[in-house]
PDB file as gemmi writes it, atoms N, CA and C in Angstrom:
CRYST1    1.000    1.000    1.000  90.00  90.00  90.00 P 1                      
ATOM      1  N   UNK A   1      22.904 -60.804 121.382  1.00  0.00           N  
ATOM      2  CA  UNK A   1      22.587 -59.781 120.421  1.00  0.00           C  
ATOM      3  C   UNK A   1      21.120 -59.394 120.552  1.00  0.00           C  
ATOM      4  N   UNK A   2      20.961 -58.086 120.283  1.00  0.00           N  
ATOM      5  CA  UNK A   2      19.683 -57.735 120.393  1.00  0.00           C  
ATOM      6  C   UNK A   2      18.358 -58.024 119.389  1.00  0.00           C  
ATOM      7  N   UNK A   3      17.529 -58.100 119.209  1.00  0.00           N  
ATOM      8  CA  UNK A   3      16.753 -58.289 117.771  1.00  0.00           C  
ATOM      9  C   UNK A   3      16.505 -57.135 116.843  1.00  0.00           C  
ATOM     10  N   UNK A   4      16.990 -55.672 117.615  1.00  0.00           N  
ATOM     11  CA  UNK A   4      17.411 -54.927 116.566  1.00  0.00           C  
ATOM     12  C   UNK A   4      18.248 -55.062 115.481  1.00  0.00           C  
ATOM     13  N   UNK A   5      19.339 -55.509 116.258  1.00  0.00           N  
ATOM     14  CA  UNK A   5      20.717 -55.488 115.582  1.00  0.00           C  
ATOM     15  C   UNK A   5      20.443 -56.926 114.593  1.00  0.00           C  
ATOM     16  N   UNK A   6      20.546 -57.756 114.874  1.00  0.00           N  
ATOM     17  CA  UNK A   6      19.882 -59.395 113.947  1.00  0.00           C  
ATOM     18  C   UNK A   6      18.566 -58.875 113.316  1.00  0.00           C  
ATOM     19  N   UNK A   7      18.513 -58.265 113.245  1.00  0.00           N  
ATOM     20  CA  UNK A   7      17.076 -57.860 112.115  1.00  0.00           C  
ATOM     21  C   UNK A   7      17.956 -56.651 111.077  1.00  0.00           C  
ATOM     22  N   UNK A   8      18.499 -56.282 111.524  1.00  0.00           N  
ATOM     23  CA  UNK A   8      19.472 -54.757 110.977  1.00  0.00           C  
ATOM     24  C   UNK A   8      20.523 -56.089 109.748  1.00  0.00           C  
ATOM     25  N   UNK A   9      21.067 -56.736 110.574  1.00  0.00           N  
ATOM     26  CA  UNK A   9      22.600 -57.701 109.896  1.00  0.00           C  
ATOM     27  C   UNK A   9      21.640 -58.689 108.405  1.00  0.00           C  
ATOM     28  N   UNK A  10      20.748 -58.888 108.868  1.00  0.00           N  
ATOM     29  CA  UNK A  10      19.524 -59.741 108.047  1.00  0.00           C  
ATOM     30  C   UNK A  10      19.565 -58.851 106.728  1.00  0.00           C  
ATOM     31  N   UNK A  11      19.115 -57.398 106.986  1.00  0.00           N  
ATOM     32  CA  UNK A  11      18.744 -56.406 105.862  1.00  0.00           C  
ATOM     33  C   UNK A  11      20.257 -55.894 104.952  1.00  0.00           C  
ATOM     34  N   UNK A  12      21.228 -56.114 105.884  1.00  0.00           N  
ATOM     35  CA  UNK A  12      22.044 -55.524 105.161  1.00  0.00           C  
ATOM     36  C   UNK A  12      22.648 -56.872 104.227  1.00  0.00           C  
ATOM     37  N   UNK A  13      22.505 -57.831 104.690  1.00  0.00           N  
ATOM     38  CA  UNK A  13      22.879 -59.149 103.608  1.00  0.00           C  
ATOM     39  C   UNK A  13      21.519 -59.434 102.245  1.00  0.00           C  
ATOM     40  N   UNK A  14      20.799 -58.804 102.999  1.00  0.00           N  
ATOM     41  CA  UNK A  14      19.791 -59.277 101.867  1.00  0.00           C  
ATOM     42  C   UNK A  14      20.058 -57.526 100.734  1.00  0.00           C  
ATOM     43  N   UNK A  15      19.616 -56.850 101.145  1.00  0.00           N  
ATOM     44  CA  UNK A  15      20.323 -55.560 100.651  1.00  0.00           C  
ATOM     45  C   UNK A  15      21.752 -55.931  99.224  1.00  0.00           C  
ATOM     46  N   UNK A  16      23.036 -56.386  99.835  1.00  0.00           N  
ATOM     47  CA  UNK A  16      23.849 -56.809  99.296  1.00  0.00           C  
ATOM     48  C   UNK A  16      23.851 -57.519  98.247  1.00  0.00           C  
ATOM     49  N   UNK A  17      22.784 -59.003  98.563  1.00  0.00           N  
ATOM     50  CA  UNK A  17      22.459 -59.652  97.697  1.00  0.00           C  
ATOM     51  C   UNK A  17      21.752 -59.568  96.575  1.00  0.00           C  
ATOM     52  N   UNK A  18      21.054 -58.283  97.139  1.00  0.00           N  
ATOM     53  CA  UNK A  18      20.288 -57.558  95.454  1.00  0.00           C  
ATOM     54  C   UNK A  18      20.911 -56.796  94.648  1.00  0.00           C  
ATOM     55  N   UNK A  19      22.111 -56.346  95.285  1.00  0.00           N  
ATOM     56  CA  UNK A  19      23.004 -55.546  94.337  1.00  0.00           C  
ATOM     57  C   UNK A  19      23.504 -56.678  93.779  1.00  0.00           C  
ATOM     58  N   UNK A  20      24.332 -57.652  94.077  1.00  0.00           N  
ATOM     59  CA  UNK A  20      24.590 -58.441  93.639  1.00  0.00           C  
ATOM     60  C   UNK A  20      24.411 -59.167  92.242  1.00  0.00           C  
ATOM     61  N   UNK A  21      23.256 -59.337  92.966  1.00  0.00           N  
ATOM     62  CA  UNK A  21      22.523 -60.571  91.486  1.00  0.00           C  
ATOM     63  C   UNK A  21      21.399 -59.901  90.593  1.00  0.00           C  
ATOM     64  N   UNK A  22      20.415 -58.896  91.396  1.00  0.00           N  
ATOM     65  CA  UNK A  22      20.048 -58.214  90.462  1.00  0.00           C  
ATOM     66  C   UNK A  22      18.470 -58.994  90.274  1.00  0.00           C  
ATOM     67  N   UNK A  23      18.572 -59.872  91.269  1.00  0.00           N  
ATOM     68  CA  UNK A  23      17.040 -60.574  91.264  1.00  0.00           C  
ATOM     69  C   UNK A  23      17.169 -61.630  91.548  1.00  0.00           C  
ATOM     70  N   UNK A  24      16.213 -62.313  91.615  1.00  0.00           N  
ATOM     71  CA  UNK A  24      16.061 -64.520  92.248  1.00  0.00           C  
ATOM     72  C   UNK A  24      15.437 -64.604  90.914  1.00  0.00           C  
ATOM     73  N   UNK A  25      16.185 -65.799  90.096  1.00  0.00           N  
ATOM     74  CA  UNK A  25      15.735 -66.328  88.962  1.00  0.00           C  
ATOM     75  C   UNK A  25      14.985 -68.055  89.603  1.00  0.00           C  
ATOM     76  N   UNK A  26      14.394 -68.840  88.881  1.00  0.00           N  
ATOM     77  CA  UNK A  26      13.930 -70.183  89.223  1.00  0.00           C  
ATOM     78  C   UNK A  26      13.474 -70.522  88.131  1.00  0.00           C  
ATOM     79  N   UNK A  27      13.300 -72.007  88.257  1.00  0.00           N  
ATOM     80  CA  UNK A  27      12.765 -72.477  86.930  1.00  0.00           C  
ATOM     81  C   UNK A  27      11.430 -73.359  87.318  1.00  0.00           C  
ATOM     82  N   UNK A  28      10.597 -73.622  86.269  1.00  0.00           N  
ATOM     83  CA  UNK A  28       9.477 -74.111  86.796  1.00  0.00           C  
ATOM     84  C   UNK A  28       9.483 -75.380  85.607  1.00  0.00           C  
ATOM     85  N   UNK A  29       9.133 -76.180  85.646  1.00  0.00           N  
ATOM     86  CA  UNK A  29       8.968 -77.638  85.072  1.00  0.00           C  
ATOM     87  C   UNK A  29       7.467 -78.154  84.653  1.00  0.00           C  
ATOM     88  N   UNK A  30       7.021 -77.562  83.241  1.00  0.00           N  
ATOM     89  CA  UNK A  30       5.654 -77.492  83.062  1.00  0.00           C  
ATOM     90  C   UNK A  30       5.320 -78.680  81.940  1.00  0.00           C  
ATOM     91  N   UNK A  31       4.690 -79.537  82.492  1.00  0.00           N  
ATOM     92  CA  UNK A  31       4.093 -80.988  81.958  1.00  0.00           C  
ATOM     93  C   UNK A  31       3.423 -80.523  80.670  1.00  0.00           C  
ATOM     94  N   UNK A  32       2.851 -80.801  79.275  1.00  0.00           N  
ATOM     95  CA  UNK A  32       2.314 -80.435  78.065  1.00  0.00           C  
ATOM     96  C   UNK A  32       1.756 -81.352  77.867  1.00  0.00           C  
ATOM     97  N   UNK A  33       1.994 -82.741  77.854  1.00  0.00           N  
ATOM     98  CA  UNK A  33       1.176 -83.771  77.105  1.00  0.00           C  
ATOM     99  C   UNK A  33       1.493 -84.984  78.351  1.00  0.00           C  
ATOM    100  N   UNK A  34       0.706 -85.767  78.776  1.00  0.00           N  
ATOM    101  CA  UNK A  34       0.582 -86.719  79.651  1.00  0.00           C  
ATOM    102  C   UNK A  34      -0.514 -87.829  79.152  1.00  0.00           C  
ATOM    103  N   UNK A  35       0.080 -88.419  78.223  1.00  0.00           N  
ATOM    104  CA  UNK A  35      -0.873 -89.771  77.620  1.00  0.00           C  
ATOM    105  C   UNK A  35      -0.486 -91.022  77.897  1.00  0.00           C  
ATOM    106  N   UNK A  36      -0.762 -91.782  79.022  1.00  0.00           N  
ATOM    107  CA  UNK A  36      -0.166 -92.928  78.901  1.00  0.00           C  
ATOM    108  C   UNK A  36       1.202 -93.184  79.778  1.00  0.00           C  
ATOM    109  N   UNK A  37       2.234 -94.123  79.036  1.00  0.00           N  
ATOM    110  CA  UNK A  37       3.488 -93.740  79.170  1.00  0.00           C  
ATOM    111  C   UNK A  37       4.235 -92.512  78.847  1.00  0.00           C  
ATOM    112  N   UNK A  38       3.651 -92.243  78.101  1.00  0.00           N  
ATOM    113  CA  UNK A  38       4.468 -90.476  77.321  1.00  0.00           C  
ATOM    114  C   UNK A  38       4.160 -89.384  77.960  1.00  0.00           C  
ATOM    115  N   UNK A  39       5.092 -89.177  78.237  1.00  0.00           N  
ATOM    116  CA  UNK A  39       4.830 -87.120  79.152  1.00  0.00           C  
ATOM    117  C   UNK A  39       5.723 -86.238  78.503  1.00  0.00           C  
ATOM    118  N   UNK A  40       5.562 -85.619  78.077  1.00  0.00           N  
ATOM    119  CA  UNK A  40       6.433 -84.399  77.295  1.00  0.00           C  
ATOM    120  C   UNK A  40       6.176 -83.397  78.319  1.00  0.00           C  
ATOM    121  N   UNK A  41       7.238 -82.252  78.537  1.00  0.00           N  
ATOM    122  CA  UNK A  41       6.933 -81.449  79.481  1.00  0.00           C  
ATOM    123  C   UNK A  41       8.608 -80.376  79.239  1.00  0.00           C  
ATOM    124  N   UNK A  42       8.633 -79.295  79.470  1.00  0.00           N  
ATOM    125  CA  UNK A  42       9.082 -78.682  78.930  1.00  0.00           C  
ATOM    126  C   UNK A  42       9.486 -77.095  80.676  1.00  0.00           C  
ATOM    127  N   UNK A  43      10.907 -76.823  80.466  1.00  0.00           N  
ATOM    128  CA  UNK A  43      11.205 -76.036  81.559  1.00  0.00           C  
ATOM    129  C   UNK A  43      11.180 -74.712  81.405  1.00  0.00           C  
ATOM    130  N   UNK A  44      10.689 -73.997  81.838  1.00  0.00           N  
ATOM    131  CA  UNK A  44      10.475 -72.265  82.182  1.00  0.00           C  
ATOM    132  C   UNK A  44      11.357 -71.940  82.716  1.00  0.00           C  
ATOM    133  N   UNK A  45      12.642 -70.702  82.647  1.00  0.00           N  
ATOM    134  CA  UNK A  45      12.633 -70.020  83.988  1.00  0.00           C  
ATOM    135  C   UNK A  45      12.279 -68.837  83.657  1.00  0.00           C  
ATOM    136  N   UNK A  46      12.141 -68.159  85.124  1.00  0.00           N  
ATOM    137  CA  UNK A  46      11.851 -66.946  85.359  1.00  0.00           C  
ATOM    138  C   UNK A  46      12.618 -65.944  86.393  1.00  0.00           C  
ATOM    139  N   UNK A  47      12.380 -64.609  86.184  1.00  0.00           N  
ATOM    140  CA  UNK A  47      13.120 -63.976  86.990  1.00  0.00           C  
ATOM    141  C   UNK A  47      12.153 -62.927  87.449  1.00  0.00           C  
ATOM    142  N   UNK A  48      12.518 -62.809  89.334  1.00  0.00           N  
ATOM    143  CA  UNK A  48      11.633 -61.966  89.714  1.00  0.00           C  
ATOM    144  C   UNK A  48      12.543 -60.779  90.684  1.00  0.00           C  
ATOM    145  N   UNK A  49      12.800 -59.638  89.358  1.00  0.00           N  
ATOM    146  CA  UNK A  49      13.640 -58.980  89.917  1.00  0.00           C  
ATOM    147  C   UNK A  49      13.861 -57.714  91.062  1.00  0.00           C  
ATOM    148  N   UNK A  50      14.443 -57.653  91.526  1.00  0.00           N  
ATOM    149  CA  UNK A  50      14.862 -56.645  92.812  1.00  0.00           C  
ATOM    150  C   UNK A  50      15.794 -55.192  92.135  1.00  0.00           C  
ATOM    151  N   UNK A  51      14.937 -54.740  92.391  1.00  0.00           N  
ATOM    152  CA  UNK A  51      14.931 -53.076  91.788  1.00  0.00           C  
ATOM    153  C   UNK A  51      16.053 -52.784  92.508  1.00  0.00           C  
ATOM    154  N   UNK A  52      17.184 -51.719  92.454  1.00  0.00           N  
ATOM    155  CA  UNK A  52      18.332 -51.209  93.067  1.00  0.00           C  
ATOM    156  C   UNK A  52      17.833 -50.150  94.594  1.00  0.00           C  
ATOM    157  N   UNK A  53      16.315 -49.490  94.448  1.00  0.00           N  
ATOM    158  CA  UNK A  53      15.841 -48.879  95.597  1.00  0.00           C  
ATOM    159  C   UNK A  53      15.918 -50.131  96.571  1.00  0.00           C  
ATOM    160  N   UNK A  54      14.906 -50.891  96.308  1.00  0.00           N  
ATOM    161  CA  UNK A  54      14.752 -51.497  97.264  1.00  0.00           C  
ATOM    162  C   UNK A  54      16.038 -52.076  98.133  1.00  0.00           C  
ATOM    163  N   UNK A  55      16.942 -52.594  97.397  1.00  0.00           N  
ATOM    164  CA  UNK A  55      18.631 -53.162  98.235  1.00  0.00           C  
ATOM    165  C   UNK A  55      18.847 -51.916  98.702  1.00  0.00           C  
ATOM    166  N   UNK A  56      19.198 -50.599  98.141  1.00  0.00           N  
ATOM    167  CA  UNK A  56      19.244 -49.242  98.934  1.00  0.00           C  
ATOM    168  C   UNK A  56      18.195 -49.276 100.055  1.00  0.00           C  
ATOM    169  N   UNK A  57      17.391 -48.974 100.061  1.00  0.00           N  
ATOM    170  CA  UNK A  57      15.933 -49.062 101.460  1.00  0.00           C  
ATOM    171  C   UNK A  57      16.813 -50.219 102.525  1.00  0.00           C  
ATOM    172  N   UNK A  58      17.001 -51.271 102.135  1.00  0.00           N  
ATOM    173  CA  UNK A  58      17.276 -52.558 102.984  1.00  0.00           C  
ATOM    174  C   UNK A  58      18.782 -52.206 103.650  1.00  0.00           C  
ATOM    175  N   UNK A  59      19.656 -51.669 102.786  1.00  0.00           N  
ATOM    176  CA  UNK A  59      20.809 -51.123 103.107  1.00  0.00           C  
ATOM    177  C   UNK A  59      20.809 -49.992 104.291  1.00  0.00           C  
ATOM    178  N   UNK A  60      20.170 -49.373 104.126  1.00  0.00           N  
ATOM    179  CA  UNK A  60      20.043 -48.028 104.587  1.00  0.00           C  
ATOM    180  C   UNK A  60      19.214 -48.622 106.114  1.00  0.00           C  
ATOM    181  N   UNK A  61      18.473 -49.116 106.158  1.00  0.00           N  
ATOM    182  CA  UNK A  61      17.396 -49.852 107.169  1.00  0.00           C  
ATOM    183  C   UNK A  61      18.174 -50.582 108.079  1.00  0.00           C  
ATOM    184  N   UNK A  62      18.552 -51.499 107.379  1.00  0.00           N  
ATOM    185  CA  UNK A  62      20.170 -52.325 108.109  1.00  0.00           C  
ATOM    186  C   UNK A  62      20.484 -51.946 109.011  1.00  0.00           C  
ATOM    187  N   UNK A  63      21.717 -50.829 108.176  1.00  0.00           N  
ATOM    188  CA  UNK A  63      22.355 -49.763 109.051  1.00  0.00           C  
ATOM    189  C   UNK A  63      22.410 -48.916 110.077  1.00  0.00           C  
ATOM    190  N   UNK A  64      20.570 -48.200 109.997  1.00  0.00           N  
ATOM    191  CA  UNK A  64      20.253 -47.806 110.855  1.00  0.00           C  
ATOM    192  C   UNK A  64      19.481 -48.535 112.187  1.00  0.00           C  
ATOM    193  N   UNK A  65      18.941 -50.361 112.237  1.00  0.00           N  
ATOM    194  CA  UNK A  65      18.999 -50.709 113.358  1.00  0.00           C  
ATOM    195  C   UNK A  65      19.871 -51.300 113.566  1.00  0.00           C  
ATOM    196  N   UNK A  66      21.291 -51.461 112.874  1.00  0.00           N  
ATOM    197  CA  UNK A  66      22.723 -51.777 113.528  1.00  0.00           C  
ATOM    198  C   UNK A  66      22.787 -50.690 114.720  1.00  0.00           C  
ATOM    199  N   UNK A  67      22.911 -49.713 114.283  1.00  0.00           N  
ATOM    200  CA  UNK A  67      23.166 -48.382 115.267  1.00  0.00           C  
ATOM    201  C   UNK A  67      22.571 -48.171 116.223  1.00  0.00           C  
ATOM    202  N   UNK A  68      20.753 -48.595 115.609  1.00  0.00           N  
ATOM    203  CA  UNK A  68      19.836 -48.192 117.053  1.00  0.00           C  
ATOM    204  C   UNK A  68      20.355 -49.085 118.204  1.00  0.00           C  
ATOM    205  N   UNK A  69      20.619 -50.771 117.248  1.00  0.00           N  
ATOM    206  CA  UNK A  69      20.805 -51.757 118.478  1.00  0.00           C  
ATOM    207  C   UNK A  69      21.673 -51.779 119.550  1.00  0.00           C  
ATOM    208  N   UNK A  70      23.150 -51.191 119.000  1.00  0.00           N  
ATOM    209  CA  UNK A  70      24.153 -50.953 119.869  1.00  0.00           C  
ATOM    210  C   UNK A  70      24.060 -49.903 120.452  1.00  0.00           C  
ATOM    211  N   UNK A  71      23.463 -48.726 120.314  1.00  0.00           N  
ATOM    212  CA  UNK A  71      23.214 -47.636 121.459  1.00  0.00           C  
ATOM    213  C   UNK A  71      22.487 -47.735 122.406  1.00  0.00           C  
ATOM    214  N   UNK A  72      21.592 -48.805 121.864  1.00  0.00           N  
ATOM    215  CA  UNK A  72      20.531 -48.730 123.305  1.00  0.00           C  
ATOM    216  C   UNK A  72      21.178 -50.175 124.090  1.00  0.00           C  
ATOM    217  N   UNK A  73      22.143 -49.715 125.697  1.00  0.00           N  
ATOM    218  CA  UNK A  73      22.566 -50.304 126.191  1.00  0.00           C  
ATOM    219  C   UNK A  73      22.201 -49.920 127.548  1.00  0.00           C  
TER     220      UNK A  73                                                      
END                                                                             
Protein backbone atom coordinates (compact mmCIF):
# COMPACT_ATOMS: atom_id res chain seq x y z
CA UNK A 1 0.00 0.00 0.00
CA UNK A 2 1.04 3.32 -0.71
CA UNK A 3 1.44 6.05 2.15
CA UNK A 4 -1.11 7.99 0.43
CA UNK A 5 -3.66 5.61 0.67
CA UNK A 6 -2.64 4.49 4.71
CA UNK A 7 -2.64 8.08 5.55
CA UNK A 8 -6.16 8.59 3.54
CA UNK A 9 -7.72 4.97 5.56
CA UNK A 10 -6.13 6.65 8.98
CA UNK A 11 -8.38 9.96 8.29
CA UNK A 12 -11.32 8.34 7.33
CA UNK A 13 -11.43 6.15 10.71
CA UNK A 14 -10.53 8.93 12.72
CA UNK A 15 -13.14 11.17 10.78
CA UNK A 16 -15.81 8.36 11.70
CA UNK A 17 -14.83 8.26 15.11
CA UNK A 18 -15.73 11.87 15.67
CA UNK A 19 -19.00 11.49 14.33
CA UNK A 20 -19.34 8.88 16.45
CA UNK A 21 -18.57 9.88 19.89
CA UNK A 22 -18.57 13.43 19.52
CA UNK A 23 -15.18 13.93 21.38
CA UNK A 24 -12.34 11.96 23.74
CA UNK A 25 -13.56 12.30 27.28
CA UNK A 26 -10.70 11.23 30.26
CA UNK A 27 -10.54 11.54 33.69
CA UNK A 28 -7.86 13.00 35.73
CA UNK A 29 -7.26 11.90 39.49
CA UNK A 30 -6.50 15.11 41.54
CA UNK A 31 -4.83 14.56 45.12
CA UNK A 32 -6.45 17.57 47.77
CA UNK A 33 -5.02 16.76 51.03
CA UNK A 34 -1.80 14.54 51.55
CA UNK A 35 -0.98 14.52 55.41
CA UNK A 36 0.65 11.69 56.60
CA UNK A 37 -1.21 8.47 56.09
CA UNK A 38 -4.34 10.34 54.79
CA UNK A 39 -4.71 11.41 51.12
CA UNK A 40 -8.03 12.52 50.06
CA UNK A 41 -8.10 13.12 46.40
CA UNK A 42 -10.94 13.39 44.30
CA UNK A 43 -11.64 12.48 40.16
CA UNK A 44 -12.25 15.01 37.27
CA UNK A 45 -13.35 14.13 33.96
CA UNK A 46 -13.17 16.03 31.07
CA UNK A 47 -14.10 16.28 27.59
CA UNK A 48 -12.15 17.58 24.72
CA UNK A 49 -14.50 17.81 21.99
CA UNK A 50 -14.32 17.28 18.12
CA UNK A 51 -16.45 19.70 16.28
CA UNK A 52 -18.54 17.88 13.28
CA UNK A 53 -16.20 20.16 10.56
CA UNK A 54 -13.38 18.81 11.56
CA UNK A 55 -14.58 14.67 11.13
CA UNK A 56 -16.07 16.30 7.75
CA UNK A 57 -12.36 17.90 6.75
CA UNK A 58 -10.84 14.32 7.86
CA UNK A 59 -13.61 12.57 5.91
CA UNK A 60 -13.37 14.42 2.93
CA UNK A 61 -9.25 14.34 3.14
CA UNK A 62 -9.45 10.54 3.57
CA UNK A 63 -11.26 10.13 0.60
CA UNK A 64 -9.50 12.17 -1.46
CA UNK A 65 -5.90 10.47 -0.78
CA UNK A 66 -7.77 7.08 -1.06
CA UNK A 67 -8.26 8.15 -4.71
CA UNK A 68 -5.02 10.04 -5.22
CA UNK A 69 -3.30 6.72 -3.91
CA UNK A 70 -4.87 4.28 -6.22
CA UNK A 71 -4.54 6.35 -9.38
CA UNK A 72 -1.17 6.99 -9.19
CA UNK A 73 0.03 3.56 -10.51
Amino acid sequence: MKPATVIGIVLIVLGIIGFATGGISFTHRKKDVDVGPVQISHKTQDTLPLSPVFSTVSLIAGLALVVVGAKSK
